[in-house]
C-alpha positions as CSV (number, residue, x, y, z in Angstrom):
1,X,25.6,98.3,-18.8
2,X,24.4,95.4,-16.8
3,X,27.1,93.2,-15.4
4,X,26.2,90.5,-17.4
5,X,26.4,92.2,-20.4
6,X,30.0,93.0,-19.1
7,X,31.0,89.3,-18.6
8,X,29.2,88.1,-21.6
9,X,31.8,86.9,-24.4
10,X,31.0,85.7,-28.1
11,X,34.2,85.7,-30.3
12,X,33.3,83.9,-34.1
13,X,36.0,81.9,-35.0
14,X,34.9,80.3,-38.4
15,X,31.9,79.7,-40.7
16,X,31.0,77.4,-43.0
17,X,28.9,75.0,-45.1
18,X,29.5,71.1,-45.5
19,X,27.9,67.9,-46.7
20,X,28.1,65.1,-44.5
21,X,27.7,61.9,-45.8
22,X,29.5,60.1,-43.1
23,X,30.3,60.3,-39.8
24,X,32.4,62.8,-37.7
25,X,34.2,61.6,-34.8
26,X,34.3,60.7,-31.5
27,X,36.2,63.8,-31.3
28,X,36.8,66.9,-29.0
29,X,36.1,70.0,-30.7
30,X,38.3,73.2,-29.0
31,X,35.7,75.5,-29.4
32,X,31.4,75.7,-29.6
33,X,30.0,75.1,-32.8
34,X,26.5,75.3,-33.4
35,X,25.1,73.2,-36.7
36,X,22.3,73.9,-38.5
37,X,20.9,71.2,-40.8
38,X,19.1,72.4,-44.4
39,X,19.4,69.2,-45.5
40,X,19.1,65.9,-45.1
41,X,19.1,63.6,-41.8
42,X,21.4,62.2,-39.0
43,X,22.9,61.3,-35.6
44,X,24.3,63.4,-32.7
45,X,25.6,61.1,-30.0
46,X,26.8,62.5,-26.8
47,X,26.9,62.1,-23.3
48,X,25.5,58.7,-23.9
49,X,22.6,59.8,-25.5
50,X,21.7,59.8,-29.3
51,X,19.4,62.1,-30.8
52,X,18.1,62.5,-34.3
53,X,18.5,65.7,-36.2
54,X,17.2,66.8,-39.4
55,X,15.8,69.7,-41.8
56,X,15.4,72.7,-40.1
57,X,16.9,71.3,-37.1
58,X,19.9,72.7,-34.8
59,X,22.5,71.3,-32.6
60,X,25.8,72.7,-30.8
61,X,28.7,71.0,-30.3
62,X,30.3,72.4,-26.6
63,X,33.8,72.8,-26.3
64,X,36.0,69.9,-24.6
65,X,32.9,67.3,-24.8
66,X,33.3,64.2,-26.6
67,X,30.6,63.5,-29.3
68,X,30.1,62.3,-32.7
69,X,27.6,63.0,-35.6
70,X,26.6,60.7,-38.1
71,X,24.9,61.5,-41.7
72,X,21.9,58.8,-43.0
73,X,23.2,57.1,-45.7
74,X,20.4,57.6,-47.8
75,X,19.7,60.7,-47.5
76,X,23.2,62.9,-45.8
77,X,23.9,66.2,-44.4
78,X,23.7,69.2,-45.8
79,X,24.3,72.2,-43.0
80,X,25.9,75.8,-42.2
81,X,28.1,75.7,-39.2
82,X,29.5,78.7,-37.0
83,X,32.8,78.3,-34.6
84,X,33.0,80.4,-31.8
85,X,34.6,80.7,-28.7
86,X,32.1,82.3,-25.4
């Protein structure tokens, strides 16, 4: 085995599905969470940057790291969502 296959760490925490139709945050998450969107469009602001995300689109949220997501009103959020710690 290759030594980074040795320190390599993925540990699933939760899982999910939600529809957003506001926003979430600012907030800290304590763990990764990686979003993908099925439906609907929005907002990921972090870092100082926002970035538009929609259908068939992905984004993670890193662990520690302020951000917050915001659903379009007129047409929200539908996405699956995975927690995991790495």
């Amino acid at each position: 085995m290759s030594e980074y296959a040795k320190r390599f760490h993925f540990a699933p925490v939760a899982v999910g599905e939600q529809d957003l139709a506001g926003p979430w945050g600012p907030g800290v998450r304590n763990c990764y969470v990686l979003h993908y969107v099925y439906s609907g469009r929005g907002i990921v602001e972090c870092a100082g940057r926002a970035i538009a995300v929609g259908v068939g689109q992905s984004f993670l949220v890193y662990a520690n790291v302020p951000i917050k997501y915001i659903a379009e009103k007129s047409d929200p959020w539908s996405y699956i969502w995975v927690d995991f710690d790495g």
